[in-house]
Every structure is written in C-alpha cells, then in structure tokens.
C-alpha positions as CSV (number, residue, x, y, z in Angstrom):
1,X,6.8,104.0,-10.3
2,X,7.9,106.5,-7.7
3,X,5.5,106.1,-5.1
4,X,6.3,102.2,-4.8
5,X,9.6,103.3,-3.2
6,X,7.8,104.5,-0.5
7,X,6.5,101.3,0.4
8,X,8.8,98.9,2.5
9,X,11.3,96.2,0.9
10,X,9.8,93.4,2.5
11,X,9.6,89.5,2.3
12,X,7.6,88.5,-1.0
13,X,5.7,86.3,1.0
14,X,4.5,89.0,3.0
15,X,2.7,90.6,0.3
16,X,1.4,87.4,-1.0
17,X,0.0,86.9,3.0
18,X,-1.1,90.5,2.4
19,X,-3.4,90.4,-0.9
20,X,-5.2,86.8,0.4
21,X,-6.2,88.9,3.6
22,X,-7.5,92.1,1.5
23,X,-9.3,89.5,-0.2
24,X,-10.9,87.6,2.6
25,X,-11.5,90.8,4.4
26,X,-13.5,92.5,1.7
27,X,-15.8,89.3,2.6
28,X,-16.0,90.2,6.0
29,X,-16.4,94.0,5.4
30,X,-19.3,92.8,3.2
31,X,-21.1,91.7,7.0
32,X,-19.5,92.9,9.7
33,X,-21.4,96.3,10.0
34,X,-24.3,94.8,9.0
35,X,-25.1,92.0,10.8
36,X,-26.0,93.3,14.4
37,X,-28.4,95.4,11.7
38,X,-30.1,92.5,9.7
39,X,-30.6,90.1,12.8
40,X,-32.2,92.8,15.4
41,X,-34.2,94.8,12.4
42,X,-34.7,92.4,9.8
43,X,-34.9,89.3,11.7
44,X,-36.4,90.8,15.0
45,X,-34.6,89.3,17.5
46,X,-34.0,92.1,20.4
47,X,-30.5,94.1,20.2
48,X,-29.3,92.3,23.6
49,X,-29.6,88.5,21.9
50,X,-27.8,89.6,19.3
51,X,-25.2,91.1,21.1
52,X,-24.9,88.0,23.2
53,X,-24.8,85.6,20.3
54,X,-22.4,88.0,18.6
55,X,-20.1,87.4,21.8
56,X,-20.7,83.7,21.3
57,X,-17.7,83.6,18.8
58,X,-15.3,84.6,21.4
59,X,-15.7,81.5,23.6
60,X,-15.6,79.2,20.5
61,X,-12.3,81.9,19.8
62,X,-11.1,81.1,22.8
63,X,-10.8,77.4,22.3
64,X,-9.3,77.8,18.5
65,X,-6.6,80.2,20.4
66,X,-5.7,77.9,22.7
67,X,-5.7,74.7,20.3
68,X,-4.2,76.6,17.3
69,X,-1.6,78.1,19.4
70,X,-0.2,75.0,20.9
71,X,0.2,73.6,17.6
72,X,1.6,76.4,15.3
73,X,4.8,76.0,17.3
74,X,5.1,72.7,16.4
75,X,6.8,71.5,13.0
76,X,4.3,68.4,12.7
77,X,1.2,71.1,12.3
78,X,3.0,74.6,12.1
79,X,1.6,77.9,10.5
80,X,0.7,77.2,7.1
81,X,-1.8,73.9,8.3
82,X,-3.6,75.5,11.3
83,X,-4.4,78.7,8.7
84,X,-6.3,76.2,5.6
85,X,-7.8,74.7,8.3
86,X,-9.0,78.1,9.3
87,X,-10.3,79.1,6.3
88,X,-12.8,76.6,5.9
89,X,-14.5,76.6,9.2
90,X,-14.9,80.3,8.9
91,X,-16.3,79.6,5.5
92,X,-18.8,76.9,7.1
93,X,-19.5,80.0,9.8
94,X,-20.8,82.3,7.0
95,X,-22.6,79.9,5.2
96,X,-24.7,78.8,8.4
97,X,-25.0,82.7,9.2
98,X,-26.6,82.9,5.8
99,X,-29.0,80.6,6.2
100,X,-29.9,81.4,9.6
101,X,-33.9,82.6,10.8
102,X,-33.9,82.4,14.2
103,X,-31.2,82.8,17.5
104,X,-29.8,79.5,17.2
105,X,-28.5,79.6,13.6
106,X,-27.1,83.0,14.7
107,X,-25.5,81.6,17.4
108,X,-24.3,78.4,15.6
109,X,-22.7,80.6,12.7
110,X,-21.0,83.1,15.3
111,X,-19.6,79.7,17.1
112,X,-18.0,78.4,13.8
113,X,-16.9,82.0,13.1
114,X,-15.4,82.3,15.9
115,X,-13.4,79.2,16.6
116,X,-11.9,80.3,13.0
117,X,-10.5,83.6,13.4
118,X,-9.0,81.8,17.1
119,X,-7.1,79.5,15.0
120,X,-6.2,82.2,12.2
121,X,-4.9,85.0,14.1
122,X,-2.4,83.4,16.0
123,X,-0.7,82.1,13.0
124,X,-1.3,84.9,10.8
125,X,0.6,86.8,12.7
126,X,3.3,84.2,14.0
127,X,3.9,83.3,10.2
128,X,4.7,87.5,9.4
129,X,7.1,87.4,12.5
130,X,8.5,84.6,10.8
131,X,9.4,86.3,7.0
132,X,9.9,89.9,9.0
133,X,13.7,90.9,10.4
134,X,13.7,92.9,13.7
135,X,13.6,96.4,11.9
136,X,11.3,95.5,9.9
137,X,8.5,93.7,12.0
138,X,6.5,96.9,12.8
139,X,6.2,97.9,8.9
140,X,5.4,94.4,8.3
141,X,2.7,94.3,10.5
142,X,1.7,97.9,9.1
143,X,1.1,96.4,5.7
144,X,-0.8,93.0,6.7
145,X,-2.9,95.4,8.9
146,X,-3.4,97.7,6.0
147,X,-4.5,95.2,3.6
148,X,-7.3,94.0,6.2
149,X,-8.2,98.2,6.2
150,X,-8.4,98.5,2.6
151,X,-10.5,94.8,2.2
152,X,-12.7,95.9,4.8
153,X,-13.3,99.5,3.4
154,X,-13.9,97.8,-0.2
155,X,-16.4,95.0,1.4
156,X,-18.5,98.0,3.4
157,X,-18.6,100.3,0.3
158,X,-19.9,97.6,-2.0
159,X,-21.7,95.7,1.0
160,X,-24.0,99.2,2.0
161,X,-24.8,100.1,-2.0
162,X,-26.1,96.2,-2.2
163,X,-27.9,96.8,1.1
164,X,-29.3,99.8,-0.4
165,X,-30.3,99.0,-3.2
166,X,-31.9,95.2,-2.8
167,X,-31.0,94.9,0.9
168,X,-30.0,91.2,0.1
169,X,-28.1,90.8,3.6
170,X,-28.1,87.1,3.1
171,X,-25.9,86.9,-0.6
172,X,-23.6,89.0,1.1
173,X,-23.0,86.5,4.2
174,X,-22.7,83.6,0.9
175,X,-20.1,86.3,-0.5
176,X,-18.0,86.5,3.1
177,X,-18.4,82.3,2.5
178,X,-16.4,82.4,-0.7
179,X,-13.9,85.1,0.0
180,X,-12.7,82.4,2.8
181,X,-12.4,80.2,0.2
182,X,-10.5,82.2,-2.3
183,X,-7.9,83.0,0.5
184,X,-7.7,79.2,1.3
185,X,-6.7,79.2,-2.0
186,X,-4.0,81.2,-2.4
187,X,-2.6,79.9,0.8
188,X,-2.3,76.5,-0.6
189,X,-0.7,77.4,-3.4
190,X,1.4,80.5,-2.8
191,X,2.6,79.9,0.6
192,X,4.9,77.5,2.1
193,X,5.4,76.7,5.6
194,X,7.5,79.0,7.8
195,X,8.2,77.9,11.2
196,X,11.8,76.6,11.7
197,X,11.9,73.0,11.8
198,X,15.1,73.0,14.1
199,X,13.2,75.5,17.4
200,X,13.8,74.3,20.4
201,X,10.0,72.6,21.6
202,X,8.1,73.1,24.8
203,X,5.5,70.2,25.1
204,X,2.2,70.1,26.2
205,X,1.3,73.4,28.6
206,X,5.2,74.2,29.5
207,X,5.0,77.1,27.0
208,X,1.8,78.2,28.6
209,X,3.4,78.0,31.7
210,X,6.5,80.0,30.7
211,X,4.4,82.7,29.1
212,X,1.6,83.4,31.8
213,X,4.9,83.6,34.2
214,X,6.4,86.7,32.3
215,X,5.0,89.9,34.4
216,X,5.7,92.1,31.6
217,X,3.4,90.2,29.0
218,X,0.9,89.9,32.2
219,X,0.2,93.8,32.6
220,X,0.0,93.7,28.6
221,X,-3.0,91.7,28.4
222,X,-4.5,93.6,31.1
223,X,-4.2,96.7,29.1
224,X,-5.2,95.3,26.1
225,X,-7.7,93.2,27.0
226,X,-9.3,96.9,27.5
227,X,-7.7,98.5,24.2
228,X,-9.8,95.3,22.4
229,X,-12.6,96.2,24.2
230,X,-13.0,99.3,23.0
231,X,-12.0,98.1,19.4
232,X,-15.1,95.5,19.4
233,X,-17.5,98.5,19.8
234,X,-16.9,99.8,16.3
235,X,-18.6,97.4,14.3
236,X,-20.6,95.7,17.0
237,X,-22.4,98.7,19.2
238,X,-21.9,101.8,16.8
239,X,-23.9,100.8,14.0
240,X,-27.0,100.1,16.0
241,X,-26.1,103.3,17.8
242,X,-25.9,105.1,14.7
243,X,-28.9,103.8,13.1
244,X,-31.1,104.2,16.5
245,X,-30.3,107.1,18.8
246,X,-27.5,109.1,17.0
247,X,-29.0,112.6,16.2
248,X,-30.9,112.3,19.8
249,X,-33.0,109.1,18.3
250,X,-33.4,110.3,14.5
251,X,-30.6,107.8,13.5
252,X,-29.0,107.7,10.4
253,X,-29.8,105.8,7.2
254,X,-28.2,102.3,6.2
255,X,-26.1,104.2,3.2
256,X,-25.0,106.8,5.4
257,X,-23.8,104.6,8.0
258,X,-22.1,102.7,5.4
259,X,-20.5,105.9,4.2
260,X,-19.3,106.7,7.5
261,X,-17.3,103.3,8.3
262,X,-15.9,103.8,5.0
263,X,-14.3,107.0,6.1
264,X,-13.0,105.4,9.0
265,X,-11.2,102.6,7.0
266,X,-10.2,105.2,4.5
267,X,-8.3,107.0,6.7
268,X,-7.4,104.1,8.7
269,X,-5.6,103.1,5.3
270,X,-4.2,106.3,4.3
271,X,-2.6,107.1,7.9
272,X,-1.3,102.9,8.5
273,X,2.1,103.0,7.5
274,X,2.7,107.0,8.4
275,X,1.8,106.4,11.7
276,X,4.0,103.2,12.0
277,X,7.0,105.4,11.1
278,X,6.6,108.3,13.0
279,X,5.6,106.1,16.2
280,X,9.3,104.1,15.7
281,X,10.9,106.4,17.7
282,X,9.1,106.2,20.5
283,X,8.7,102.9,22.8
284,X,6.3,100.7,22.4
285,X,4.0,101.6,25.9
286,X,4.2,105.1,25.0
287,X,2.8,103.7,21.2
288,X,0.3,102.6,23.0
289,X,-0.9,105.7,25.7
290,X,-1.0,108.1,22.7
291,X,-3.6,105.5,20.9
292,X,-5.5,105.1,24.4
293,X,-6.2,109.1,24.5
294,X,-7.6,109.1,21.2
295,X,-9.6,106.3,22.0
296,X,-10.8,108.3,25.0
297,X,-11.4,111.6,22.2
298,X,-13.3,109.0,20.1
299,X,-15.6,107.8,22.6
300,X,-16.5,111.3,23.9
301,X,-17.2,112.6,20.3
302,X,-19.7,109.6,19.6
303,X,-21.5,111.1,22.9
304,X,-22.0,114.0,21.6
305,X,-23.2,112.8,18.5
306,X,-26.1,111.3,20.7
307,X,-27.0,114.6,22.0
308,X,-26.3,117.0,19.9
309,X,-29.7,118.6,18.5
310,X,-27.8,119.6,15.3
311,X,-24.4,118.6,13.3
312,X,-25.2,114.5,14.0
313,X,-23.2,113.7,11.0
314,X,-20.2,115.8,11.7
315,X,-19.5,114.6,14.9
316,X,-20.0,111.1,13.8
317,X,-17.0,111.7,11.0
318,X,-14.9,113.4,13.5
319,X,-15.3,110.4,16.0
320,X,-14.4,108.2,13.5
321,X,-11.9,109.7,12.3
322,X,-9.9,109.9,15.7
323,X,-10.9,106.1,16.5
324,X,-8.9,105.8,13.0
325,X,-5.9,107.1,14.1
326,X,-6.3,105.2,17.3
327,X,-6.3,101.7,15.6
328,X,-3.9,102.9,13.2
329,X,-1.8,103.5,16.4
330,X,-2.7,100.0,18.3
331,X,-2.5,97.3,15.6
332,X,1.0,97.2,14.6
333,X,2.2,98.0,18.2
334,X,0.7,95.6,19.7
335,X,2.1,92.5,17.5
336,X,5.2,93.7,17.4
337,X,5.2,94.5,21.0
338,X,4.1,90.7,21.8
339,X,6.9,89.3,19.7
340,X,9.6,91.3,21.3
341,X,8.7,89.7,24.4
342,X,8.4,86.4,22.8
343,X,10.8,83.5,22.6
344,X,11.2,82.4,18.5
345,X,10.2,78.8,20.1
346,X,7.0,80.1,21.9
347,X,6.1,83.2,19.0
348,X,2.6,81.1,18.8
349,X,1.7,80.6,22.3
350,X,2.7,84.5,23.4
351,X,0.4,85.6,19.8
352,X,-2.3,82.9,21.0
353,X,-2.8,84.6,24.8
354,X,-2.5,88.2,22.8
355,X,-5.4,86.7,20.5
356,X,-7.2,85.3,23.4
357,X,-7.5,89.5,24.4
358,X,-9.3,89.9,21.3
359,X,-11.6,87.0,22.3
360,X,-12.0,88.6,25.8
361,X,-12.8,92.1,24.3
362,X,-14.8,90.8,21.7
363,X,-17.0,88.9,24.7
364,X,-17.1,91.7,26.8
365,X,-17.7,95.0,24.4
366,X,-20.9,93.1,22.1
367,X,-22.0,92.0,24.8
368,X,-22.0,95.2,27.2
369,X,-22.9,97.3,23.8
370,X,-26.0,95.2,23.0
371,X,-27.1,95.6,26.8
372,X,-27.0,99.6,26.6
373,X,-28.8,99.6,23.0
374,X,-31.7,97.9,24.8
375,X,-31.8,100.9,26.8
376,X,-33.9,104.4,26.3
377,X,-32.1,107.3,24.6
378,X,-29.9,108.8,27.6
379,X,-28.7,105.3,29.1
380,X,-27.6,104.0,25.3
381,X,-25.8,107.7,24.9
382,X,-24.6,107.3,28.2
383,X,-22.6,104.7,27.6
384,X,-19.6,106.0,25.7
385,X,-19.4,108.4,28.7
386,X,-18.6,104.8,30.5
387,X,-16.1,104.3,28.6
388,X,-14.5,107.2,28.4
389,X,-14.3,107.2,31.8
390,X,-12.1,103.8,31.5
391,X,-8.8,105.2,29.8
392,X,-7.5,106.8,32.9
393,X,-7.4,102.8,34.2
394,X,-5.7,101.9,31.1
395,X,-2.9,104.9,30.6
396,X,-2.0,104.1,34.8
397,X,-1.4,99.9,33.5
398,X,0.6,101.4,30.9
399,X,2.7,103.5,32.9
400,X,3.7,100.4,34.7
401,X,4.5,98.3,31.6
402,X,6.9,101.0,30.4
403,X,8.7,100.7,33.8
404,X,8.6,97.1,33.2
405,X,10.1,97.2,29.8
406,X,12.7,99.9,30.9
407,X,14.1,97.5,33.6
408,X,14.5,94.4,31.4
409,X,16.3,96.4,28.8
C-alpha cells in the first residue's frame, strides 16, 4: 500500500512497543477525562480533594521514577522487567479506583497509579532509544507517542458514548484494569530485553550525581517542569472547566466534552509525525519555544471560551486544536532532546529525572486546577490568564538552553 511508505522504516520491535501502548492507552482514555467528573459530581467529593488526590500519584510517581530508573540501567533488572512489573500495579490502581466510594479509595488508586506510570515511563522510553539509531530517534518517538494519541482518542470516543448512554464510570475504570493487562501481555511475549549487557555501570546514586551535575539538562527540567505543567491541565482542570463555567457557567454536556478531547487527539494524531519532520531542521530549544507559544495561544482561547456570551463551542475547538499542535510539538522533542544529552550507560537515570518533570507537573497543575475550579466564575476563568502569563518565563529559560546547547556542540 502506498501510504505505508510514508511511515518510517523502523525497528519491528518498535511497533510491537507501539500497538501494546495504543492498547493500554485506549484503557486509560476510557478514564482519564472522566474521572475528575465522576468523583466531584457523582461521588460528591469537592473539585479541590479531587484535584489533590489526583496529584497524589505524582509523589507515589516520584518514588517509581526514582527506583525504576536506577534499575533499568542495570542488566540484572533492565527495561523489559521494571515495565511487567509496571503493568500490574497500574492494573491494581484501576481496579481499587473502581471500587472506590469515598476520598481514601481515590487516593489509594491514584497512589498505585501513580507509582506505575513512574516505573513505566522511564523504561518505555529508555527501551525506544535503545531499538532507534540517531536519525531515527525523533520519528521513533513520533510513532510510540502517536500510538498513545490514537489509544487515547479511541478510549474517550467509546468511554463518553458509554458515559452517555448508561454512565457506568465504574466498568470503564475495570476496562483501564484489563487493558494493563493485555499490554503486560504482549510485553512478555513479544518483547525481549534491550539494554546492553556490556554498558559501562554507575552504582548506587553516581549516575544521579553525574546527571543533576550537567547544567544543560538542569535548565531543561526547569523548562519543562513548566511545559508538563501546563500539559496536566488538559485532562485534569479542562473538563471540569468545560462542564462548569465554559459558556460564562452554562457548561457543556458530558458527550460534548467527549467530542471535544476527541478532536484534540484527532488532530494530535493526524499532525504527530508531520510536525516531527518539519521540526527536524530546526534545533531542539527552538522545537521547543515554537510549542511554548502555542501553548500560550491555547490557554488564552480556553479564556475566552469562559467569557464569551456566544460561540462557547468554537472557541473550545480552536483551543484545542492549538494545544494539539503544541503537544504534537513537545513530545517527541523532549525525549529525544533528553537522550542526546544522555550517556547510553545513564539513558535511564537522565529519562527518570525527565519523568520526575511529569510527576512535578502532574503535582503542581491538578492540584492548582482543582483550587481555581472551587472558585466563582471570574476567578476559575481567570486562571488560564495565569497561565498565560507564565510562557514569557519559559521562552527566556529556553533562550538560555539554546546557548547552552550551542556551546557544547
């Protein structure tokens, strides 16, 4: 077929890596909209606990970081181990999540979740730098990234029609349960090991040491510690947003908020690997200011969503649209950037401390969200003004990393 020639010639493991993770995240995308949606209006706890406990799974992320990065980099453990681990505490995270009535169960099933997705990210992505050559690593990233897109478009789509039609929020958290397992899997059987058995080791917290001494990866996490940030706010603030005080406190239904995060995956999907080419040519800070701006574009169209008396909807699809291209234009980037800067003998420790942003973000941005959705109409629209008013911070950090980058070169 002529269109698979567009696609790139990569490692076959890749793509096997690629369809478990569409899989798994078609579970997710079953819940992640809809779970700051179920606990505050189904469950009645206030938007501000669940932001909190939704934040809980970053300092339980923080811990599976730091433990599952230590040890992907070592042959006795390695990729492959630390990620079927993975899988089945994030299964045991959705099941509890299912299952839970009350703040503590939330908070329990966040704390498995997010301890997790610490472990699995870092070797996730260590195990693609593994399989990908140089030229090659920002196209493979590209196509791991678009096959969470598409699984998450496919899991919001068919989660909001089962919300709609028999809100059963609870058989879709079982669902997320059994999509971990299905990935688990195909990782046992599919996928081998990848880490070279013959690296060069750095025990104990050397490696830790030798990566929080590099300056350039230092002003990276600063930057993206923001970037992630402003990434947690699309499926932890925005659907409350959207169902509560969008169209100056109308709101918009559950099917039409489902219809909307659709859109934004869509595109997400359709622009992933275009935007990874035509960004080659340019470095990888200036990658990253062009996806800052449109994050700033983003934020301000989601304000005027708020107050807008007409055209709600509208703006709402054209501020998800540009946040689109904006995580189109961060995801690959960002990886690839990381390993560039890596050594091969410390890929999972440098991808563990640029997953420990995530967990940062992902602390900060549910839990600052949830605080403004407690708030009457013009504080909770206010708030994308905030952070708006942020990306001047992070476009000067990123001037300074492209000086940085340009001197070690």
């Amino acid at each position: 077929m002529n269109w698979l020639r567009w696609l790139p010639n990569l490692n076959r493991t890749i793509w096997i890596l690629a369809a478990g993770r569409l899989l798994s995240q078609i579970g997710t995308g079953f819940t992640l909209f809809y779970l700051p949606i179920f606990f505050v209006n189904e469950v009645g706890l206030s938007a501000t606990a669940v932001g909190a406990a939704l934040g809980s799974a970053s300092i339980s992320g923080m811990l599976g970081r730091f433990w599952g990065g230590s040890l992907i980099d070592s042959p006795a453990w390695g990729r492959r181990r630390i990620l079927l681990i993975a899988m089945i505490v994030s299964a045991l995270g959705s099941f509890s999540l299912a299952f839970a009535n009350g703040l503590t169960g939330l908070v329990l099933g966040n704390l498995l979740m997010g301890f997790g997705v610490g472990l699995y990210w870092p070797a996730t992505e260590a195990m693609v730098a593994d399989l990908s050559p140089l030229e090659q690593r920002g196209e493979a990233y590209a196509i791991t990234r678009l096959a969470d897109s598409i699984g998450l478009g496919l899991g919001v789509v068919l989660g909001g029609i089962l919300i709609t039609l028999a809100q059963a929020y609870r058989a879709l958290l079982v669902a997320d349960g059994l999509s971990f397992l299905i990935f688990f899997g195909i990782l046992y059987i599919f996928i081998a090991e990848t880490i070279q058995p013959n690296l060069q080791q750095h025990a104990g917290l050397k490696g830790w040491k030798i990566a929080l001494g590099d300056r350039r990866f230092l002003t990276y996490i600063a930057v993206n510690i923001l970037i992630t940030t402003y990434l947690s706010q699309i499926n932890s603030t925005l659907p409350l947003y959207f169902k509560n005080f969008a169209r100056q406190g109308l709101g918009f239904s559950e099917l039409s908020i489902s219809t909307l995060f659709a859109w934004h995956l869509g595109l997400a999907i359709l622009l992933q690997l275009p935007i990874a080419r035509w960004l080659k040519p340019f470095s990888y800070a200036q990658g990253l200011m062009m996806s800052t701006v449109f994050w700033g574009i983003g934020f301000g169209l989601i304000w005027v969503c708020g107050v807008a008396p007409t055209g709600g909807l509208l703006w709402a699809v054209l501020a998800l649209g540009v946040m689109a291209i904006a995580m189109a234009s961060y995801t690959p980037i960002a990886s690839a950037l990381v390993v560039s800067l890596a050594p091969e003998s410390l890929r999972g420790v440098y991808l563990s401390l640029n997953s420990q942003c995530w967990a940062i973000g992902y602390l900060i941005g549910p839990s600052l969200g949830g605080a403004a959705m407690d708030q009457p109409q013009n504080l909770a629209t206010g708030y994308w003004l905030l952070l708006m008013g942020s990306i001047p911070i992070c476009l000067i950090i990123l001037r300074v990393l492209s000086r940085q980058l340009k001197t070690a070169s």
